[in-house]
N, C-alpha and C positions, 0 to 999 in steps of 0.2 A: 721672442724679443721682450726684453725689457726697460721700460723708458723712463728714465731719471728727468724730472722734471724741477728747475727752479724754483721757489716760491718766492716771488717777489713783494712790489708796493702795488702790483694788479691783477688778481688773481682772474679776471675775465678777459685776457688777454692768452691765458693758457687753454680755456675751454675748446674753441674752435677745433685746436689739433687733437685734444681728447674724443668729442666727438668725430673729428674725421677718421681718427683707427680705432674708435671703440671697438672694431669684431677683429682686430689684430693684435692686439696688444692686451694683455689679461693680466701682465706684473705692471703695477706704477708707483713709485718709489718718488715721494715730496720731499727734497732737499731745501731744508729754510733754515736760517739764522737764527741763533740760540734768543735772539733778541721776543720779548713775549709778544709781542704785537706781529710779529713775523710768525710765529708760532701759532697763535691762532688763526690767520689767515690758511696756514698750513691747514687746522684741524679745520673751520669752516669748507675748503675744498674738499678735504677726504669724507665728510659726511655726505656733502652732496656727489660727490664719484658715486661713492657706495648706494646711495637711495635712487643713482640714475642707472648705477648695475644692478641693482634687486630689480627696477621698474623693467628692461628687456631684457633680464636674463641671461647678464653679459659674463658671469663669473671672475669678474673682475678682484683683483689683489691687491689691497691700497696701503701702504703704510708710510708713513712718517720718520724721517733721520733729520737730525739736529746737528748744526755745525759753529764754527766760528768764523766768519766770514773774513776777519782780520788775520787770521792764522794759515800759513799756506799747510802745513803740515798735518793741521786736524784737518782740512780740506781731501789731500790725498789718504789720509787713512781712513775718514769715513767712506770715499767713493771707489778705494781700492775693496773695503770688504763687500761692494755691490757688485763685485765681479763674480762671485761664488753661484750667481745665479744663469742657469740655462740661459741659451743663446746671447745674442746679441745683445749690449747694451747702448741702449743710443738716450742721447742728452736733451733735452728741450730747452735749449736756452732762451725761450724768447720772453721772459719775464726776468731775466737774470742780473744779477750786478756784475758788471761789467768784469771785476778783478776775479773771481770765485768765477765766472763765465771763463774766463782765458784758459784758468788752471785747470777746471772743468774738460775743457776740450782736447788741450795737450792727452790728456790721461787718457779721453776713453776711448782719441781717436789713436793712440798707441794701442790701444785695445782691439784694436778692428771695428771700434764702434763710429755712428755717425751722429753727427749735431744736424739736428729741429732748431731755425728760426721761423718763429712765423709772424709776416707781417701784417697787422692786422687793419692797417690802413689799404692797401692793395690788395689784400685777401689773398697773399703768396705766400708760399713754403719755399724758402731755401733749404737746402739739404745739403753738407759739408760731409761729401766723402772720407774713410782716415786717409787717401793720398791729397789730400787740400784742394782737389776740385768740387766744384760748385755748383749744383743746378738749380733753378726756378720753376716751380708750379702753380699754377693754380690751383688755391683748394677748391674743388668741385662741391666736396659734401659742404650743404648749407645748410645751417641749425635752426629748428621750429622755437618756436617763444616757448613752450613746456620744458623743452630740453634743456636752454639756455639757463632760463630759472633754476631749475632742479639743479644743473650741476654747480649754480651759485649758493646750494642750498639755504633755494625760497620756495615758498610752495602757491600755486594758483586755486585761489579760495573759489574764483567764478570766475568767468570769461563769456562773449556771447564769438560767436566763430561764423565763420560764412553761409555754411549751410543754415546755423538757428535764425540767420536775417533774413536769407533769402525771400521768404514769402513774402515780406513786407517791402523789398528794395524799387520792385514797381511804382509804389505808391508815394514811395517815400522821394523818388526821383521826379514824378509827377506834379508834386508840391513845388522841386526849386524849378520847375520849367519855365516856372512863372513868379520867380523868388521875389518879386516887390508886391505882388497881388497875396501872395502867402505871405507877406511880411505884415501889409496890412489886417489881412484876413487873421494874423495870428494873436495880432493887439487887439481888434475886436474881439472877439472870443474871452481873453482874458481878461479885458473891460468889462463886459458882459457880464463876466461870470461872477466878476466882484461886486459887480452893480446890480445883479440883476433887470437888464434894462429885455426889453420885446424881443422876439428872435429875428437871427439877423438875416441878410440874402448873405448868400456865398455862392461862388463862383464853382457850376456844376462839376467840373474836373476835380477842383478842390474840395468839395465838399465830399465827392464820393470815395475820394481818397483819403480822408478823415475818417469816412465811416468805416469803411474799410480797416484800417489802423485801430479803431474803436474811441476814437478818441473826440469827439460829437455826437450826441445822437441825434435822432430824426429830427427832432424840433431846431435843428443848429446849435444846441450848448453845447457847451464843456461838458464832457463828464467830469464829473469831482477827482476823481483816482487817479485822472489821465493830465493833468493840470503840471505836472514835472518832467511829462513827455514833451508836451504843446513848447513848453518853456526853453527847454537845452536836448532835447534825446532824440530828436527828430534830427535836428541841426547837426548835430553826432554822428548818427547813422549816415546822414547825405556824406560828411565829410573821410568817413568808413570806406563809402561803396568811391569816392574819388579817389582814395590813394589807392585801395583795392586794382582799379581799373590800372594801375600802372605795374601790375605782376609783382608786387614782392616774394619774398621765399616764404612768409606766413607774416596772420594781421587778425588783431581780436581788436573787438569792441566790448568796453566796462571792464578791464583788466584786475579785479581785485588781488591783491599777495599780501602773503606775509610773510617778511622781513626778518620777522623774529627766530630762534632756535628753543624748541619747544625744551627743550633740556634744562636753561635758561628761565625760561619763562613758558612754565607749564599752563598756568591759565589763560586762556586766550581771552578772556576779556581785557586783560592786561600787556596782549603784544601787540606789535607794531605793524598795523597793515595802512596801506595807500593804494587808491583806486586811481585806473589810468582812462583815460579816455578811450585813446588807442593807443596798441605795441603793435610793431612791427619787426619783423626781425628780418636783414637781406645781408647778403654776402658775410654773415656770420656776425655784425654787428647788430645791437638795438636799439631801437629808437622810441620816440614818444609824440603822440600831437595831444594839448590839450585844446579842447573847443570849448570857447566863450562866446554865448550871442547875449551881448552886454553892452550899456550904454553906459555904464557905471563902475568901471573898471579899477582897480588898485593893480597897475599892471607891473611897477615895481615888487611887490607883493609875489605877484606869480614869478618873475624872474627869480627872485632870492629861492622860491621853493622849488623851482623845478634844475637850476644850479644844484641845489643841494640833492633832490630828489633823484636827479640820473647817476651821481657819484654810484648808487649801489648797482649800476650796470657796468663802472667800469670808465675808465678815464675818454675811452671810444663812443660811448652814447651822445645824443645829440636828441635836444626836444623842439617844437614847433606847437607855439602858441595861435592860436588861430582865431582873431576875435571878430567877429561883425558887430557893427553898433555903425549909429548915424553922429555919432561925437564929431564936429569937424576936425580935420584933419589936413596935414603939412606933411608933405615928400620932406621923408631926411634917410640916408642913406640906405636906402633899398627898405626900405617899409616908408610909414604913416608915422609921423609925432604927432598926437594929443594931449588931453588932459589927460588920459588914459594909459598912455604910455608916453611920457616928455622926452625929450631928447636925450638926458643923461642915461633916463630907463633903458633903450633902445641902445647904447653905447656898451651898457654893462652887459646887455644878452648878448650883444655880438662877443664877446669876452668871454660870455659864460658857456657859448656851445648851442644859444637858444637864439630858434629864429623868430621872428613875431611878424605873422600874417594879421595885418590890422586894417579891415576895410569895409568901408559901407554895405556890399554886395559880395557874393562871390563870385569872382572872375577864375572859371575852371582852369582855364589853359594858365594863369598868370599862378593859380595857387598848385596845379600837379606839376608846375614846373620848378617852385619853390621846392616842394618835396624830392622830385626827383635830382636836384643838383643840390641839396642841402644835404638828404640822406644819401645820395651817390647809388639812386637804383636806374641804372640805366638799361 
């Protein structure tokens, strides 16, 4: 079989059903718009097909055809000469322009071939028999964060994954058991450590669970090294092992990528990487939470970046800022307005796809329940 796939305005909207028949389907044939900007999109997917078939060994066949999307005629004569090819050819419309989509389907389902839509909101495949009946699936296969990437050709510089946390997730849970005694305990320490002031008492659970972590030694300081841990990494890791708890299909902690196309921009001092808090990746879409334990917030700031920042997942991604800080705070519609985030802040994230968990404490059931009906991991 082989699958003619649209290049549209999203090309992360086509990956899910790539990887759902990666070990079926071994010809894939990118039909895009002579237009350049369509064109490279084309060529950015076919790099990462090919680097996610060298990675399992998929012997996958990628090439690239060019059309006029305004011309019905260059239409049917490029996608007639893709008939020359063994078996089946079926269409993936679901990134498609809707006109070149129409003509598209005529043609291949005269061919005995079938139309792929996939909807990536539902995580369903319709599948358009050539006699115009219709069926609905579920796509079962769901795509790891390595996958997703790779086929958007990006690459994972570092990540920490479940098992490299695991031995610390005891301790680390230990700590919010008693999130206002850690909270204080955590401003001491970091007072301390500036001040130099006597050592301090802490709270036996607490403390041992520090040592533990390594991030005190015996005498109650800070260690110096461990001073960006104390700060945000700890609070990271708690907020990890929460959405963790709610099963996603995969979830890293410290997501480093890069962005860039080494072709492009061979030296990598010079390319584009951004680090994520946490990725998540379920029902075939991906997500983001960043975590701020901050009292001092530019939270408009992080809205415009993490707006701009999900675009390279794909029009589908969605982020979740997650800030603790004692800022006071005003109920405004389904979060917290501060100084920290004001009400217009808050207006523009809900627009932008970004939630904002902004709250003194954390309230587990009030924030996994934010994630699981924001991100739709039920």
């Amino acid at each position: 079989m082989t699958l003619l796939s649209i290049v549209g305005e999203d090309i992360s909207r086509i990956i899910p059903l790539l990887y759902a028949y990666r070990h079926k389907i071994k010809h894939h044939i990118l039909l895009c718009d002579d237009d350049i900007s369509n064109h490279n999109r084309a060529k950015t997917l076919k790099k990462g097909m090919m680097r996610f078939s060298a990675q399992h060994q998929l012997g996958w066949y990628t090439h690239i055809v060019t059309t006029d999307e305004d011309s019905a005629s260059q239409i049917e004569i490029v996608t007639r000469k893709q008939f020359k090819y063994e078996g089946e050819l079926w269409l993936n419309a679901t990134d498609g322009y809707p006109a070149m989509t129409i003509l598209l389907s005529d043609l291949v389902r005269a061919e005995g071939g079938c139309i792929l839509s996939y909807d990536h909101f539902d995580n369903d495949l319709h599948i358009i028999q050539p006699n115009g009946s219709m069926k609905t699936n579920q796509l079962n296969e769901n795509i790891d964060i390595n996958s997703y990437l790779t086929l958007l050709n990006y690459t994972v510089v570092e990540k920490k994954t479940i098992s490299s946390l695991l031995p610390r997730k005891e301790d680390i849970m230990t700590l919010y058991k008693s999130e206002k005694l850690f909270s204080k305990t955590r401003k001491k320490l970091l007072y301390n450590h500036f001040n130099k002031e006597e050592e301090l008492l802490i709270n036996p659970d607490i403390k041992q669970a520090l040592l533990n972590l390594q991030v005190i030694n015996n005498k109650n300081q800070l260690i110096t090294s461990q001073q960006k841990v104390l700060q945000g990494d700890i609070f990271e890791e708690y907020i990890f092992w929460l959405c963790q708890m709610l099963s996603p299909d995969d979830i890293a902690l410290g997501v480093k990528i890069d962005f860039d196309d080494e072709t492009k921009e061979p030296e990598s001092k010079n390319r584009v990487y951004n680090e994520f808090d946490i990725l998540i990746t379920h029902n075939n879409r991906i997500y983001t939470v960043e975590c701020k334990f901050s009292k001092n917030l530019d939270g408009l700031e992080f809205v415009y970046k993490y707006d701009a920042i999900i675009d390279y997942f794909g029009k589908s991604s969605k982020a979740i800022i997650a800030n603790i800080s004692s800022t006071p705070k005003e109920k405004y519609i389904g979060s917290n307005a501060s100084t920290s985030f004001r009400h217009s802040t808050l207006r523009r994230a809900r627009m932008a796809g970004v939630a904002i968990y902004h709250e003194s404490t954390v309230d587990v059931i009030k924030f996994q329940n934010l994630v699981q009906n924001f991100f739709h991991i039920k």
